[in-house]
Structures are given as C-alpha cells and as structure tokens.
N, C-alpha and C positions, 0 to 999 in steps of 0.2 A: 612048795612050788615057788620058783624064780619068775620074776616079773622081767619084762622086758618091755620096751616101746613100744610093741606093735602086740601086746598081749593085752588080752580079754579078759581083765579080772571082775572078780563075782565082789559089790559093795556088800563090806561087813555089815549085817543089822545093829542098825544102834545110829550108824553115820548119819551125816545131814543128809535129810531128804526133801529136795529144794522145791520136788513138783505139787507135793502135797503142804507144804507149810506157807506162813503167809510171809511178805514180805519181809525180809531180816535187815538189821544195822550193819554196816562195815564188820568183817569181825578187830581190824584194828583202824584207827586214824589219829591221822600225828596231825596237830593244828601248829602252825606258829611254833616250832621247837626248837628255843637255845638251850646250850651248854658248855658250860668250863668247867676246869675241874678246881677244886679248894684252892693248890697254891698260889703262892702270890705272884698279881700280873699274867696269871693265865691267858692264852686268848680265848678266845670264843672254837670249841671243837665244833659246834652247831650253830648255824647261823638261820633262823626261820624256816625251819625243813614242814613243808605244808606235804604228809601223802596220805593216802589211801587205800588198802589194802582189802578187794571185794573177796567174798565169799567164794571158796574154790581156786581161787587165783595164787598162782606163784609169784611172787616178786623177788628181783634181785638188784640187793645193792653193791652198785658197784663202783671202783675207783682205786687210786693208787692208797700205798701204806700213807697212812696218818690225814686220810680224808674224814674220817667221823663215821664208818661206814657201821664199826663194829660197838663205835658207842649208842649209835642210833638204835642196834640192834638190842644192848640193854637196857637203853630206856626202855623199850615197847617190854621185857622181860621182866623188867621190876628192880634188876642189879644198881641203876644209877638214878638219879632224880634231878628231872630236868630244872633251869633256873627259869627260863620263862618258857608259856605255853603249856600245853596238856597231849595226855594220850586217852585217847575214847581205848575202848574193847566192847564191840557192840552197842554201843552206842553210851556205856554208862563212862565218864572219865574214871582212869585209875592211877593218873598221875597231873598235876597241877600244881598251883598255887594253893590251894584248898585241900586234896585230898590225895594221898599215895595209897597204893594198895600192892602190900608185899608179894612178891614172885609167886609165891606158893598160892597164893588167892585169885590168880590171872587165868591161871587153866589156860597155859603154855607150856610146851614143849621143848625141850633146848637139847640141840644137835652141836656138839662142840669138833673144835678139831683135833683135839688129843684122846678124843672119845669118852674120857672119863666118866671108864665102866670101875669097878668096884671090883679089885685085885682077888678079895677073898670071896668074892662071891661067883657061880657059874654062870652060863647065858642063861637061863630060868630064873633066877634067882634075881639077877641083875635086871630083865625085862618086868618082872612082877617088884620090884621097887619102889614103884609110885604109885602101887596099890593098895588101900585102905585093907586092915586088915579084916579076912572075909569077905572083901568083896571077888565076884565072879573073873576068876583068870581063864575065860577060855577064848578072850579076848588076845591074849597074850599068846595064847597056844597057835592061834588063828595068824598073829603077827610072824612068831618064829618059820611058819609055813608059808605064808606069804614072801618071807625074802629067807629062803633057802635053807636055815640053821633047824630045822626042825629033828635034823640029826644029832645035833652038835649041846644040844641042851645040857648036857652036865658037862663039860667041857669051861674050864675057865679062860679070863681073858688072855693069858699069857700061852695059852693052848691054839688061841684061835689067828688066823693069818689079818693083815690090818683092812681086809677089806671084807672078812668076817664080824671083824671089830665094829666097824661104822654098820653094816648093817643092825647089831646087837644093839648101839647105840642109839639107831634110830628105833628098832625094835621099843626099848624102853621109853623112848621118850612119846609113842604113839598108846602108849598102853593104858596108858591113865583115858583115853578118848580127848586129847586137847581138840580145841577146834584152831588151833594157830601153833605152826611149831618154827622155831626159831633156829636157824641153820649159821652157824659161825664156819665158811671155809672148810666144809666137813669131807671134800674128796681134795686136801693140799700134802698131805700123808699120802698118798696113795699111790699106784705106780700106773703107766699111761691106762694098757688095757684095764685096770679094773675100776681106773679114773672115769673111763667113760663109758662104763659098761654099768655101774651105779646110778652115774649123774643121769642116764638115760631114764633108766630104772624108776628113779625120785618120783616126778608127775603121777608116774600111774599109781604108784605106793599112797604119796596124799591124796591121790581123788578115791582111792578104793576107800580110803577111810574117812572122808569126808571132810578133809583139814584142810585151811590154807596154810601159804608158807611164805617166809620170809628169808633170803638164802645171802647170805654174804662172800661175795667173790671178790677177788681182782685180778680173775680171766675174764675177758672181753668175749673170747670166744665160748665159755662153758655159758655165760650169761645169757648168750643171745640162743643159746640153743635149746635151753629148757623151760625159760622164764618165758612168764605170758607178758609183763612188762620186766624194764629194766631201768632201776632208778641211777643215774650217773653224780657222782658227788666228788669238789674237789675241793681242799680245803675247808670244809664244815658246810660246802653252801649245793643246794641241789642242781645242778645243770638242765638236767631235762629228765621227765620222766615216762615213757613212751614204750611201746610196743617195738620187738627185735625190729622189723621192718621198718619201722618209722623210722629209728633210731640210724639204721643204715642208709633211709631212703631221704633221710632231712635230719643232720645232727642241727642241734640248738644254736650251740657255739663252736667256736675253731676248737677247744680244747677237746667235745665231746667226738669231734671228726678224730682229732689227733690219738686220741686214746683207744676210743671202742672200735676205729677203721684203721687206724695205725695210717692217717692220710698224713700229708704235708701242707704246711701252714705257710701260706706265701702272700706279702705282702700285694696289693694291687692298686693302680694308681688310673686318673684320666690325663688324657694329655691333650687338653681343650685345643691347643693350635692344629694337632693334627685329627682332632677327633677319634681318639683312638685311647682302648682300654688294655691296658696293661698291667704282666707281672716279670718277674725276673726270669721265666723262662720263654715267653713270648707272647704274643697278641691275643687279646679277646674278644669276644663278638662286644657288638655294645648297644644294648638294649636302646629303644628310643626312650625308655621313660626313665631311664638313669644318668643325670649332668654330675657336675662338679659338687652343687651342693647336699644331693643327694648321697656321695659317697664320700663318708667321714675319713678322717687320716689314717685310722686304726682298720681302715677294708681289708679283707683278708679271701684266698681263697683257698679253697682245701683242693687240694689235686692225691690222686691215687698215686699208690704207685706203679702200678700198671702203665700207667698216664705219662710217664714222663721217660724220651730217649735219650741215647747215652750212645755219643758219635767219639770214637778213640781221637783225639787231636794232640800233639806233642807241644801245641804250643796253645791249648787249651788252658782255664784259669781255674776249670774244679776238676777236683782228685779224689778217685776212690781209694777208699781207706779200709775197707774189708767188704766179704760177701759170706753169704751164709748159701748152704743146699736146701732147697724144700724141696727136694723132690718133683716136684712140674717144673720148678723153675729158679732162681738166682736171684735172694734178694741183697740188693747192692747199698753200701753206705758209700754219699758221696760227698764229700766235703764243697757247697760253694759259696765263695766270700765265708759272712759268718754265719750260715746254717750248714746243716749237717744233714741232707736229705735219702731218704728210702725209695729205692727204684726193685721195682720189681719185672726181669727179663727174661726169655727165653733159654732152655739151658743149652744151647746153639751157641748164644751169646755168651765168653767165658774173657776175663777178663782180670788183668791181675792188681793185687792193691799196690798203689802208687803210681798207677798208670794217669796220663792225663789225659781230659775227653771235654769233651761238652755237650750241656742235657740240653732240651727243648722239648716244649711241648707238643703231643703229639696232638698235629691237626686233628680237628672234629673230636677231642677226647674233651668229657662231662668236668667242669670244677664246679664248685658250690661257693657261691659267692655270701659272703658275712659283713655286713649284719642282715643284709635282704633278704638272705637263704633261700635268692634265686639261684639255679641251674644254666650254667654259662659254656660254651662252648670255644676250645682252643684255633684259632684260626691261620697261626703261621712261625715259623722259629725264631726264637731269641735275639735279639739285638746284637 
C-alpha cells in the first residue's frame, strides 16, 4: 500500500502512543552546540545552535551548501563530536564534554542521499539489516507494504528505479523502530514528479510509525511544505527557528527573507528634514513611533518581488539582464546601481535582456522592515 498526503494510514502496533503514556523528554535537543573540524585554524562550522526537536514533529534544517546543516545532522547521529555543548535524546545526554554515545546506541535512523543500500543484498534483505538476529521481521514486511515495494522484495538495488531506492532506504532505516530518524537531502537524486510525490508521502510514513524526524534540505520550497518547523542556518549560526507560516509571515533577519522568500534586500533610510522614510525604490509610510534614532544604518527592508514595477525607459539607470518562464509569470533579474534585483510580472509583461527601465515601488505593497520586523507599506515612486 502507497501513502500519500491525504491518506488514512493504520499506526503499526508497537509506535509511540502519546494518549496513553505519560509525559515524554524531547526525543532530541541540542543545547549550546559548537563545532570545528581537527584541522588547523578551522573556523567554527557551529556556532551555539540551541534546538529542540518535540515528539512527532518533523523538522527541517535548512540553508545554503556549507551552513553546518549537515554537520549538525551528525552530531544528533553519533558520526561527529561536538567541541562545546551537548546533545540530550530523551532527555539522557549522548554527546558532551563528559559523555559520547556511539551512533549505534542512539536508536536513530539515517536516510542518506546516495541511499546506501547494500549492492549484494535484495530489498528484504537490506530492510531487515538493522535487525537483531531473531528478532520479529514483520515489522519490516509491514514497512515494504506501507511504501509500495511489497512486490519488489527479492529484487536488488541495481534492479530497483531511484525512487524505489529511497523508499527501500527509508524502509530500512524505520525497521529497527528508531523513534528519530535522521534524513540527509534524501529526494536531491530524484526526478521532479517522484520528488514530490515522496516528500509528500514522508509525514504520513513517520507518524504511522511513531518517529520523529529531522530532514536536511536547501530547498526552501520542499521545507516549508512538509516541515512542522523549519530551522534556517547560515554560516554555522541559527537564524530563526519557526513554523512555515511564521517563517513567511515574519523572517528573523534580511537573510532569512532573502533565502526562504527569495525577497530583496533594500537598504532604508529617514530623511528628518522632510519627514520622510525611504528606500531606493521609493517612499514609505512612516510610522509615529519610528525617528532617526530608532532606525540604525544597517535598516533594511525586504520587498517581494511581486512588489516592485518595471516601467521600460531608454534613458532609465537599471537594466534587465535575464528572465526566466514560471509559467503564471516572468521572473526578471534587474541590474540597479550595485544590486542585482528579482522582479516577479505578469506574462503580458515580456521584456528583453538589455532593455532599460525603471522599477518602483508598487503603491500600497507590504515590505517588512529590519530590525523592527514591522510590516510597512509602499506609498509613492522612486525619486
């Protein structure tokens, strides 16, 4: 039987059952976690990563290549050892200053992205793996049928298609009963349909078997759409750690706007003489309770790109430099002065690269002002 998002699955006996037990620990939490690696002058990959990982809950971390997203993910596994800080699993530590506790004694799960299943062995073979010998495989039988391969059991890796594969892989790694399974990038193989015909899939797969999970992405868009929160990390240091909606409806920082929204990062300024709040695209409302000393040098505001028009002028000062099709619509790169901004128009609106124009803001459209991460509204065009 194939799971899908809006299917009714039957909880395997054995899972966590929340109604009946008493109150449970985190099943993981990361206090205070640094990390470098041995060589010399390393920097810091982890810089005090404080999270929390409740019982049932997906989480996903995410961010660009070389944020620490995927070291963080083997700390919590057992593969690396952090230099300061600890990792709880249910509340007992199993990494610290004091005490490390090998992968294998974590009772985690690990979903890689190269799936590394075990060539000479079949999908049976490979899902029962992590089973003590003698202990009851109908656990595993129960898995294979749960995500579709119930067919496919004598069948080896090299037989099976790669989104047969990741299912086998996750097959395995649920079989042991972990209560936390650890997901490295595990639909970046994949091809679009069965990319998101899986990631959909996931949720219902760990709650029928009573697991949390921790999923490492740096899709912005797969994150927010399966994840019950979404941890944002850039450079080893945590951004924000929040629910998809929060996360859309109030990023932390300009970066987390610019990443997870793919917004534009625009400086903003007061102009006390004429009492007027400004950015390079034009006028902003301006709150009573915001002056001069209340908005530091570094203010910024995040504008969509929905948000911002694009008027052809031949003796205009910014220039589009490419566009891409999305199909609703035309998203446009526009060179002005020294940024490089993302406009998103109607496909009405068609426009060719090297063309010259000039954007503004569109009246009455939302920016999100930084660091107050008030909600400001655009009131007139460009200077």
């Amino acid at each position: 039987m194939t799971v899908s998002g809006d299917t009714s699955i039957e909880v395997r006996p054995g899972a966590a059952d929340e109604s009946s037990a008493a109150p449970v620990q985190p099943p993981v939490e990361v206090r205070g976690l640094w990390h470098r690696y041995s060589s010399a002058n390393a920097d810091w990959t982890l810089q005090g990563i404080d999270l929390t990982l409740q019982p049932g809950e997906l989480v996903g971390l995410l961010g660009p290549s070389g944020c620490g997203k995927t070291t963080l993910l083997r700390l919590i596994a057992g593969f690396e050892v952090p230099s300061l800080g600890e990792v709880r699993m249910h509340g007992q530590p199993v990494a610290s200053a004091q005490r490390w506790l090998p992968p294998e004694r974590r009772g985690v799960g690990m979903v890689f992205q190269d799936y590394a299943l075990f060539p000479h062995l079949n999908a049976w073979e490979n899902t029962c793996f992590g089973l003590r010998r003698g202990q009851d495989t109908s656990r595993a039988s129960w898995l294979l049928e749960l995500l579709g391969l119930e067919r496919l059991q004598q069948r080896y890796p090299h037989e099976l298609s790669g989104g047969q594969r990741q299912r086998l892989a996750l097959a395995r790694a649920l079989a042991p009963a972990p209560s936390v399974v650890l997901l490295d990038e595990p639909f970046s193989n994949l091809d679009v349909e069965v990319r998101l015909r899986l990631r959909s899939e996931l949720p219902s797969v760990l709650s029928a078997c009573g697991a949390s999970g921790v999923l490492v992405t740096h899709d912005p868009e797969e994150a927010l759409a399966i994840c019950h929160r979404v941890a944002v990390l850039r450079d080893g240091s945590l951004h924000q750690c929040a629910s998809p909606r929060d996360l859309v409806a109030s990023p932390a920082t300009p970066f987390v706007g610019r990443f997870v929204l793919q917004s534009n990062v625009l400086p903003v300024w007061l102009e006390s003489s004429a009492g007027v709040l400004r950015c390079p695209l034009g006028d902003l409302e301006h709150p009573d309770d915001l002056d001069k000393d209340s908005l530091p040098d570094d203010a910024t505001v995040l504008v969509a790109p929905e948000a911002i028009l694009l008027q052809p002028d031949p003796s205009g000062e910014d220039c589009v430099m490419g566009r891409e099709f999305l199909g609703h619509g035309w998203l446009y790169r526009v060179q002005s002065g020294e940024r490089q901004l993302r406009l998103l128009r109607p496909l009405e609106e068609v426009h060719d690269r090297g063309l010259r124009c000039h954007l503004q803001l569109q009246p009455g459209a939302a920016v999100l002002l930084h660091p107050q991460r008030k909600t400001l509204r655009g009131l007139s065009s460009r200077l």
